[in-house]
Backbone as CSV, one residue per row, in Angstrom:
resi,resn,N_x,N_y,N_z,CA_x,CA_y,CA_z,C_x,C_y,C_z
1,UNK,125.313,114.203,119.567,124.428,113.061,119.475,124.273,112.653,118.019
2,UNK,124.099,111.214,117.856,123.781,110.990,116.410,122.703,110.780,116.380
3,UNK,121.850,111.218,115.280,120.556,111.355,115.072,119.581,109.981,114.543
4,UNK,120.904,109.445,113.729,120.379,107.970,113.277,120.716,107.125,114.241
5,UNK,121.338,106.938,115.165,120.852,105.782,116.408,119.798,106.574,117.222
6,UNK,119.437,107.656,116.967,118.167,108.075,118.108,117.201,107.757,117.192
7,UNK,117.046,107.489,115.923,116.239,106.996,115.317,116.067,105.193,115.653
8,UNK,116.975,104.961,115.340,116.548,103.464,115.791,116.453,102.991,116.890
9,UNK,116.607,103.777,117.940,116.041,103.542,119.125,114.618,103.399,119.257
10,UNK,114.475,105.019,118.329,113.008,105.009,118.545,112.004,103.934,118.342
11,UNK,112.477,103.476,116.529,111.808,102.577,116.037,111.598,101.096,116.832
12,UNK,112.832,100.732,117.511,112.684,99.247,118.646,112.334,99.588,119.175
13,UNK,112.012,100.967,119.861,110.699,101.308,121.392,109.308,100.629,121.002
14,UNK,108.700,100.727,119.646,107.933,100.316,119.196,107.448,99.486,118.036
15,UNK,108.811,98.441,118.112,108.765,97.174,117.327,107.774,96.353,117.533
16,UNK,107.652,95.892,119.196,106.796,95.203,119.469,105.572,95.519,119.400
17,UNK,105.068,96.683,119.404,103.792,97.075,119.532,103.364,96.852,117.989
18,UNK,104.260,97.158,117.257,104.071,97.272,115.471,103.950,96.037,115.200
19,UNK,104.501,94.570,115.768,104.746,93.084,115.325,103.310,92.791,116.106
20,UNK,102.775,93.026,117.359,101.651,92.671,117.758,100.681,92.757,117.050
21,UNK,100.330,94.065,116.367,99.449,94.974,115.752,99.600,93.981,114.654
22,UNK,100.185,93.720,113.823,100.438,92.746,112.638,99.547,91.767,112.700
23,UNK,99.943,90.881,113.885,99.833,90.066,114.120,98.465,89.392,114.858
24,UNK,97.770,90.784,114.940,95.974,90.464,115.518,95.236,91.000,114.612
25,UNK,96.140,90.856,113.431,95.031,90.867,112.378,94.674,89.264,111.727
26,UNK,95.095,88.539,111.924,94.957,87.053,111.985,96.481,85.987,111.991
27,UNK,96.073,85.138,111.658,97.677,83.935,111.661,98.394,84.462,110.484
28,UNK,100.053,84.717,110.667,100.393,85.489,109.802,102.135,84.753,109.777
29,UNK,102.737,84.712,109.369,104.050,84.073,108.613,104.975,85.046,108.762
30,UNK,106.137,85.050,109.850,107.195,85.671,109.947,108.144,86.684,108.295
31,UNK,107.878,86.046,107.652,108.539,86.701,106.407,107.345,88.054,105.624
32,UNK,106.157,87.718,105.605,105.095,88.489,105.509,105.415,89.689,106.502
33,UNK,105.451,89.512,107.585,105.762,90.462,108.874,106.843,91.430,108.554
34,UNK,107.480,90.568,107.912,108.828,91.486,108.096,108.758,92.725,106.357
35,UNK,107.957,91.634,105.697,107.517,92.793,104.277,106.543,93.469,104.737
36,UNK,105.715,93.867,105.946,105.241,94.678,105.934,106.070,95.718,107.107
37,UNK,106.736,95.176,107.674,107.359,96.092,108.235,108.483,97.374,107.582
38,UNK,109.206,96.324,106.697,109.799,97.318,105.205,109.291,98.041,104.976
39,UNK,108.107,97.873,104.489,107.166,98.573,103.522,106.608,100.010,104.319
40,UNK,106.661,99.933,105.997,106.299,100.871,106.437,107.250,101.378,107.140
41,UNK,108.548,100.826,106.688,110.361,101.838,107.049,110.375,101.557,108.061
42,UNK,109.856,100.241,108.616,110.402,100.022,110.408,111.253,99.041,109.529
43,UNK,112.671,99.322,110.060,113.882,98.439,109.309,114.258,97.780,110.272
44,UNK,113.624,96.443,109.800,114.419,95.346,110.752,114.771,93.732,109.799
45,UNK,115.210,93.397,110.425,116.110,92.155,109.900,115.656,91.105,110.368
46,UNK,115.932,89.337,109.742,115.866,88.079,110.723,116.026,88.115,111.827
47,UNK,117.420,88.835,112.237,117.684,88.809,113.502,117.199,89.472,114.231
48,UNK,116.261,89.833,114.394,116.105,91.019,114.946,114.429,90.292,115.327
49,UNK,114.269,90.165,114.128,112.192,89.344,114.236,112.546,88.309,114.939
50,UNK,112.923,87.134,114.971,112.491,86.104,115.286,112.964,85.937,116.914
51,UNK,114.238,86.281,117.233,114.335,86.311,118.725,112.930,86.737,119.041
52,UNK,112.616,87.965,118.789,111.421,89.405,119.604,110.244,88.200,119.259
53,UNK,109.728,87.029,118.028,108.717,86.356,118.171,108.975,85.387,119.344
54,UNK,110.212,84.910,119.297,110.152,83.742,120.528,109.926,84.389,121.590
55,UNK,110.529,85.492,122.357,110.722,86.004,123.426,108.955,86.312,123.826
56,UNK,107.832,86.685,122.552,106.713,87.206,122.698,106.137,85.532,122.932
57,UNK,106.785,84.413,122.054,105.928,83.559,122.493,105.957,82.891,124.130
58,UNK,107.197,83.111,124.327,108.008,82.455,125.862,106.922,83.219,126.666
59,UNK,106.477,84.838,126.732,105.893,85.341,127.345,104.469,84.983,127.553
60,UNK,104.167,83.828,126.443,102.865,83.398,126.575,101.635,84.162,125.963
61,UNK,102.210,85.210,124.997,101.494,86.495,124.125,100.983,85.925,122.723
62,UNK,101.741,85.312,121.912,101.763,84.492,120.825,102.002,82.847,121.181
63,UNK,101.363,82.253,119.764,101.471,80.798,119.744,101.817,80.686,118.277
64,UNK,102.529,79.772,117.623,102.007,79.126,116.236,101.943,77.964,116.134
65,UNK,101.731,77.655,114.753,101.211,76.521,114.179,101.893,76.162,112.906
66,UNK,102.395,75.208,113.007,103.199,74.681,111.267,102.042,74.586,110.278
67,UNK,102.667,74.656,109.425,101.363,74.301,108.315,102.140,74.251,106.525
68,UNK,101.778,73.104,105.864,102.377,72.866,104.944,102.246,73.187,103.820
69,UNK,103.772,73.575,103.407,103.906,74.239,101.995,104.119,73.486,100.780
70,UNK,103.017,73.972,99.485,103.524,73.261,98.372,104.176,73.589,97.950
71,UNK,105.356,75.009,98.441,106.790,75.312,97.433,107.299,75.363,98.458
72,UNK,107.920,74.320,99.612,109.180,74.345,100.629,108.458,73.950,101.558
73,UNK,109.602,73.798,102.595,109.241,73.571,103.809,107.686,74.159,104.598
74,UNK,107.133,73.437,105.503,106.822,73.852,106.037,106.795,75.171,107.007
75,UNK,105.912,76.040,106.801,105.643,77.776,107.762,105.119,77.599,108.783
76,UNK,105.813,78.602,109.689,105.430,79.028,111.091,104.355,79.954,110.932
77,UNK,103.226,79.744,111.136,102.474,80.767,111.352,102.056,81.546,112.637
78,UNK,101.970,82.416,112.988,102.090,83.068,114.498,100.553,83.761,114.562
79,UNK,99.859,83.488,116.207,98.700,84.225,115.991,98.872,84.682,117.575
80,UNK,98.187,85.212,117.920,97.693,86.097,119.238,96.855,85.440,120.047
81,UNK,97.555,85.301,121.039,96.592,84.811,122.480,95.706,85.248,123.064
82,UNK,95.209,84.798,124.182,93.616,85.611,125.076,94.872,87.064,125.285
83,UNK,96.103,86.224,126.517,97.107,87.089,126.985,97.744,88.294,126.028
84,UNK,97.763,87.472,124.938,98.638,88.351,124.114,97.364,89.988,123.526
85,UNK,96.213,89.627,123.330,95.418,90.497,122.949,95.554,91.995,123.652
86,UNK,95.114,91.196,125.398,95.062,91.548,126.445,96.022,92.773,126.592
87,UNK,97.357,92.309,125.799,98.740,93.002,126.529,98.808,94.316,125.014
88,UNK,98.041,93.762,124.196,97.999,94.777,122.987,97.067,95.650,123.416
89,UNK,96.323,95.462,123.708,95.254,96.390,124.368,95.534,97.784,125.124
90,UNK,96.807,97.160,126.181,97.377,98.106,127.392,97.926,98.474,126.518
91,UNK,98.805,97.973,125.546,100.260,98.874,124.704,99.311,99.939,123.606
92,UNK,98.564,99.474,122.958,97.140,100.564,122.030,96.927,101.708,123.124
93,UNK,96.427,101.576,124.660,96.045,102.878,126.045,97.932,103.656,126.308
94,UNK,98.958,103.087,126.202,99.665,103.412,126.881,100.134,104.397,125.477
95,UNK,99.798,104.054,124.026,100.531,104.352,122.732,99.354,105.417,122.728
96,UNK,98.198,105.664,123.019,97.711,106.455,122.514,97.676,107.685,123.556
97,UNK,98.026,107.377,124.804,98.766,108.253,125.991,99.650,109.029,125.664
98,UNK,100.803,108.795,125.017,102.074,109.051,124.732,101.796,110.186,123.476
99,UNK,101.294,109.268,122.694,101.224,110.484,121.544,100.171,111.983,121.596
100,UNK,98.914,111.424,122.524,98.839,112.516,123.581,99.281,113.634,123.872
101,UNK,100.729,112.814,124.679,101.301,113.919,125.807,102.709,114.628,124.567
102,UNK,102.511,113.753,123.783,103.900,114.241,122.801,103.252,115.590,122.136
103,UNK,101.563,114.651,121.531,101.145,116.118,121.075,100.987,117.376,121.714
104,UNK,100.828,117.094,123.013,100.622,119.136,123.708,102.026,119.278,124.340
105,UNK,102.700,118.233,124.065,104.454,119.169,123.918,104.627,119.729,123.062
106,UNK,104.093,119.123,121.563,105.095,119.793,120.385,104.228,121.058,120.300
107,UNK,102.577,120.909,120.781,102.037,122.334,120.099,102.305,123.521,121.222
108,UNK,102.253,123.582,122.569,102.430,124.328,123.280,103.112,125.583,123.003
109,UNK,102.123,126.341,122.701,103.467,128.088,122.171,104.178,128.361,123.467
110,UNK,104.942,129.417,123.130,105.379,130.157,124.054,105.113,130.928,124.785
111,UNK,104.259,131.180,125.233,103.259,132.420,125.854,103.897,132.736,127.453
């Protein structure tokens, strides 16, 4: 097995939960997103963000809003829905489940 695609598996298991989480902290700008995602070694790319924002907005989870720049084009800003909160909520119960059940795997001695 290679260890670095079981790593990046891992990390897209919980891209979305990490881009949500971002993202209900108020209206926030795809390029911002992605420097904080760097910054906390979830390595991801353009390609990789902006499909996963449309696909979250198609789902009716996120919305944005243009809004104009005095150095370039106009920014997408992305914020969180009633729905989208809603669905962070279950993924926060289901994430804090998991790490849970991960924790009395890893500590369990041998007895």
């Amino acid at each position: 097995m290679n260890l670095e695609n079981t790593q990046v598996q891992m990390r897209k298991g919980i891209l979305e939960y990490c881009i949500l989480h971002i993202i209900s902290r108020g209206e926030v700008y795809a390029s911002d997103m992605l420097d904080e995602l760097t910054a906390a070694k979830m390595i991801v790319v353009e390609g990789t963000l902006y499909p996963l924002l449309t696909r979250l907005k198609n789902a009716g989870l996120l919305e944005y809003k243009w809004v104009e720049s005095k150095s370039g084009p106009p920014r997408k800003y992305y914020k969180l829905t009633d729905e989208g909160t809603k669905f962070l909520r279950g993924l926060s119960d289901t994430w804090q489940d998991l790490v849970h059940s991960t924790d009395m795997i890893k500590t369990k001695s041998n007895s």
